[in-house]
C-alpha positions as CSV (number, residue, x, y, z in Angstrom):
1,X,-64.4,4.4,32.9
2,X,-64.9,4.5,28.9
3,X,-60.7,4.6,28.8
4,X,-60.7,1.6,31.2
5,X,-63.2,-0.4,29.0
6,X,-61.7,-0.1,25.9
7,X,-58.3,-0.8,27.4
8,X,-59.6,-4.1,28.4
9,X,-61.3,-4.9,25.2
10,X,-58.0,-3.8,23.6
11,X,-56.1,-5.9,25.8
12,X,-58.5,-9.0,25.1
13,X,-58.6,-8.7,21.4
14,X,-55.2,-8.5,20.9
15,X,-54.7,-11.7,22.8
16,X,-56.8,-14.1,21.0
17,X,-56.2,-11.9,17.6
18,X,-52.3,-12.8,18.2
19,X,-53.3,-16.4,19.9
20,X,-55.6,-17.1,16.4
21,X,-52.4,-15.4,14.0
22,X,-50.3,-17.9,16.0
23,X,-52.3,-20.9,15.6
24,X,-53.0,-19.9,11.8
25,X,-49.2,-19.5,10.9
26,X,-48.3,-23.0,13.2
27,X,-51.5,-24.6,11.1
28,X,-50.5,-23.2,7.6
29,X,-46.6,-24.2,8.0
30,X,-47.6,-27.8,8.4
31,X,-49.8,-27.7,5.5
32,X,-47.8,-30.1,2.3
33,X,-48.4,-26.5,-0.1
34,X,-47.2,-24.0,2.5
35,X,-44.0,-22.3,1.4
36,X,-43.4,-21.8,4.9
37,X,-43.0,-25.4,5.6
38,X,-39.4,-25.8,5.0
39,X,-39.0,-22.9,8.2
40,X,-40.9,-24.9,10.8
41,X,-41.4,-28.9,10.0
42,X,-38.1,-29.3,8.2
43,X,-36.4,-27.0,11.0
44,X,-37.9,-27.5,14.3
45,X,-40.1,-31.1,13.5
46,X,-36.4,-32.2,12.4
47,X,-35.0,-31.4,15.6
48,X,-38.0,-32.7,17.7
49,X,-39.0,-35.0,15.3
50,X,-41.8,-36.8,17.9
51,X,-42.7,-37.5,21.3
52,X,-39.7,-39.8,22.2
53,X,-37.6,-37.5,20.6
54,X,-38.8,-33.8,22.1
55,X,-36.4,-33.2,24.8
56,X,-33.0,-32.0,24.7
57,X,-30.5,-30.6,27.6
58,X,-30.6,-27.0,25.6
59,X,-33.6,-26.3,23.6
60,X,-32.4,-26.0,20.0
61,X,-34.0,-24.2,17.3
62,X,-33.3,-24.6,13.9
63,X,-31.1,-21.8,12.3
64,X,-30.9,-19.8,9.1
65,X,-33.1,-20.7,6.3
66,X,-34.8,-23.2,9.1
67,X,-35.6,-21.3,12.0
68,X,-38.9,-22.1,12.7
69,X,-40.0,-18.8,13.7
70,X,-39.8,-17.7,10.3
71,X,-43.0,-19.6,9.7
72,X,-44.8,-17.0,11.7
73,X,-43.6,-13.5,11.4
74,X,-45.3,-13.0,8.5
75,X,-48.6,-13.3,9.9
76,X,-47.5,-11.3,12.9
77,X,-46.5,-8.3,10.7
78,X,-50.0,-8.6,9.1
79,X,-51.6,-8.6,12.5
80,X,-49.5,-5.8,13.3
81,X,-50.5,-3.2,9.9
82,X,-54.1,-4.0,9.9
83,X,-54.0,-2.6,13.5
84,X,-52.1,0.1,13.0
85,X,-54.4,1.3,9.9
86,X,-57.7,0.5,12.1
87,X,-56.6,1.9,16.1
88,X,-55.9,4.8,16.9
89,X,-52.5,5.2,18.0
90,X,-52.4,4.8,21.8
91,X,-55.4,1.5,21.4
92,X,-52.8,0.3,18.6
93,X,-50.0,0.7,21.3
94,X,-51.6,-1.0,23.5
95,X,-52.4,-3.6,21.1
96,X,-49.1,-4.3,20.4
97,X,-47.7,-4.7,23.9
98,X,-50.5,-7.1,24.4
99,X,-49.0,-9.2,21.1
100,X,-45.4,-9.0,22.5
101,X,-46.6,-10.1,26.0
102,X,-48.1,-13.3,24.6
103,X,-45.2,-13.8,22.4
104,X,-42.9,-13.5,24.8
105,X,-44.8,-15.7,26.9
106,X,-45.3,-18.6,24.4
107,X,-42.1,-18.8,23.4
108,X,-41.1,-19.0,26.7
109,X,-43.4,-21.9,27.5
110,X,-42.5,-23.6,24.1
111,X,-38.9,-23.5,25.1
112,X,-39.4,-25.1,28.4
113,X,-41.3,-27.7,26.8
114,X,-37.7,-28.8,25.0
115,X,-35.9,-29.1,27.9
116,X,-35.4,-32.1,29.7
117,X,-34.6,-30.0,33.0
118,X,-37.3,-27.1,33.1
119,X,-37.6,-25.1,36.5
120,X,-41.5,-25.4,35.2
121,X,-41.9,-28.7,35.7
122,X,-42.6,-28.4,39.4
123,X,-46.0,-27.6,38.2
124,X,-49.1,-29.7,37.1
125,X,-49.9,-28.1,34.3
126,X,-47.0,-27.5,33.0
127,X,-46.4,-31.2,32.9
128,X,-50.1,-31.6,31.3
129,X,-49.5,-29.0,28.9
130,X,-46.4,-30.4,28.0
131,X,-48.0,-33.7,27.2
132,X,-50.3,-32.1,24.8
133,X,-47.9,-30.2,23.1
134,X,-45.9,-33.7,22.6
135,X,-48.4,-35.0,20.7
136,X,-48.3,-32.5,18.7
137,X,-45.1,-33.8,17.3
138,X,-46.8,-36.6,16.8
139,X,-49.6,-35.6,14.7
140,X,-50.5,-32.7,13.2
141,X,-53.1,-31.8,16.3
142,X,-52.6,-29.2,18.7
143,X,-51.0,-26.2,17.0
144,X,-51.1,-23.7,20.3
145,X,-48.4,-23.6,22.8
146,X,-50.8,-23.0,25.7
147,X,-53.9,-22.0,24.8
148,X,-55.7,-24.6,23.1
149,X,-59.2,-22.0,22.4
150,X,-58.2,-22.0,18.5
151,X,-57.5,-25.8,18.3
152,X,-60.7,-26.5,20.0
153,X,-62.7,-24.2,17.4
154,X,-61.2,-25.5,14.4
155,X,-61.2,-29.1,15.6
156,X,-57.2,-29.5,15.7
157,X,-57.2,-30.4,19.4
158,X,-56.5,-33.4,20.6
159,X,-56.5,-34.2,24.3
160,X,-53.9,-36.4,26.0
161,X,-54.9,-39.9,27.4
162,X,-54.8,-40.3,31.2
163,X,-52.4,-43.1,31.9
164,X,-54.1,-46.4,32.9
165,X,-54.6,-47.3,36.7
């Protein structure tokens, strides 16, 4: 039962330690001073530059020198050595599939949210959650994919507007 808890705590942890090294990297890249803006707001803000403009028939992201995703590895490698100093292996493991699940799964979702044809958007909340991530490329608000918890704590969230009846 002990192994079973602290699988779960691991499994928790990990998600909003990777979900807060996400939304800290996305935050810091849009920052004027951050030397990781040039990777994400002059690659993928280019691109998508706002709202009108955040659809495309194949999701491009930037390459090279301006592939946004450059903007957060960093952090993620930090992430990733502070747990490996502090678990112990098989927790640290663990850890780290956790992170590459809700990598995997963000980027996923982030992708989708480029196209103009995703199989997602049979779904509500895809549609919703798309809608919030839109205005993100119109402000600097909302800096999670999916999971707004971080925006919410450090006031970057902003909700969308329900269309008028």
């Amino acid at each position: 039962m002990r192994i079973i808890i602290s699988l779960m705590i691991c499994l928790l942890g990990s998600y909003y330690l990777t979900t807060l090294t996400l939304w800290f990297g996305h935050w810091f890249s849009h920052r004027a001073s951050s030397p990781f803006r040039a990777y994400h707001v002059l690659g993928h803000h280019v691109l998508y530059p706002d709202s009108a403009h955040a659809l495309s028939e194949a999701f491009r992201y930037a390459s090279g020198r301006h592939d946004s995703l450059y903007a957060l590895v960093p952090w993620l490698l930090l992430q990733q050595i502070g747990l490996f100093v502090l678990l112990p292996g098989w927790l640290f493991l663990i850890s780290l599939l956790g992170a590459v699940t809700v990598l995997s799964m963000t980027t996923y979702c982030h992708l989708q949210f480029h196209v103009s044809k995703s199989p997602l958007e049979r779904f509500g909340w895809f549609r919703r959650a798309r809608r919030i991530h839109e205005a993100h490329h119109d402000n600097d608000v909302n800096f999670m994919v999916a999971d707004h918890f971080w925006d919410r704590v450090f006031g970057t969230y902003a909700s969308i507007q329900s269309p008028s009846p």
